[in-house]
C-alpha positions in Angstrom: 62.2 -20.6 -27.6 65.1 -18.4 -26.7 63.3 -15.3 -28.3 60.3 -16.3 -26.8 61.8 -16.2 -23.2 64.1 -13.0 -23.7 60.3 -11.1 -24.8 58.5 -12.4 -22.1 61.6 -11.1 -19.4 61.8 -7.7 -20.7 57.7 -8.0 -20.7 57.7 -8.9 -17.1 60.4 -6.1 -16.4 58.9 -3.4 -18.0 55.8 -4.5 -16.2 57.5 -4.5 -12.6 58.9 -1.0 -13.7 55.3 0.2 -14.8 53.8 -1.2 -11.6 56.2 0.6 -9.4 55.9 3.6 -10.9 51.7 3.5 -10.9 52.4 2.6 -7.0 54.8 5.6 -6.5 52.5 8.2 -8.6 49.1 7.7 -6.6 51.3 7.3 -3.6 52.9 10.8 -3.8 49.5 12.5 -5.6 47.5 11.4 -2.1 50.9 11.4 0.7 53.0 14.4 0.2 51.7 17.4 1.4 51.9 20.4 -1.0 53.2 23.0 1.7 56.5 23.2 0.2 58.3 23.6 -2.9 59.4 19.9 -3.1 56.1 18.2 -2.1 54.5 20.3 -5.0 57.4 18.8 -7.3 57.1 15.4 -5.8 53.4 15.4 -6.8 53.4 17.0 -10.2 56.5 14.4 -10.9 54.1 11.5 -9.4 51.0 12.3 -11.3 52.6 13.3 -14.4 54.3 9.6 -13.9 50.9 8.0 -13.1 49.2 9.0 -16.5 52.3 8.1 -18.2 52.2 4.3 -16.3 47.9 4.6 -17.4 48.4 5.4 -20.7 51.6 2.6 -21.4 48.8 0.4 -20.1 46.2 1.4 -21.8 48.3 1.1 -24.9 49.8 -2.5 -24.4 45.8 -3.7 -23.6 45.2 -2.0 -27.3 47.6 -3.6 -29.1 46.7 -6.8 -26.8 43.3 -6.7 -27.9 44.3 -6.1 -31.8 46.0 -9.0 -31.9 43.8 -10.9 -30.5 41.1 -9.9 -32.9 43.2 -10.5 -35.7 44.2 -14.0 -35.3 40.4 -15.1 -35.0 
């Protein structure tokens, strides 16, 4: 049970983290304007961030979906 629970919190962590970051990445692609130096970093940092977020997702609903398929 102890295992169990200690999964599930680093789960629900790295899924707060992931969440944030999606939030932060589509927030700076479509908020910062690109007339400077830093709001061209901001957004190459943000969407390079927001594929990263898309394709941790992606990848945990692959491996959800193999197990799934492999208890049955």
């Amino acid at each position: 049970m102890a295992k169990l629970f200690k999964r599930s919190r680093i789960t629900l962590i790295l899924g707060m983290v992931a969440g944030l970051a999606l939030v932060i990445g589509v927030l700076s692609i479509f908020e910062i304007p690109s007339d400077t130096l830093t709001g061209v970093l901001i957004r190459l940092v943000g969407g390079l961030l927001a594929f990263v977020v898309l394709g941790f997702l992606l990848a945990s609903a692959w491996v959800g979906i193999k197990r799934l398929l492999g208890r049955r």
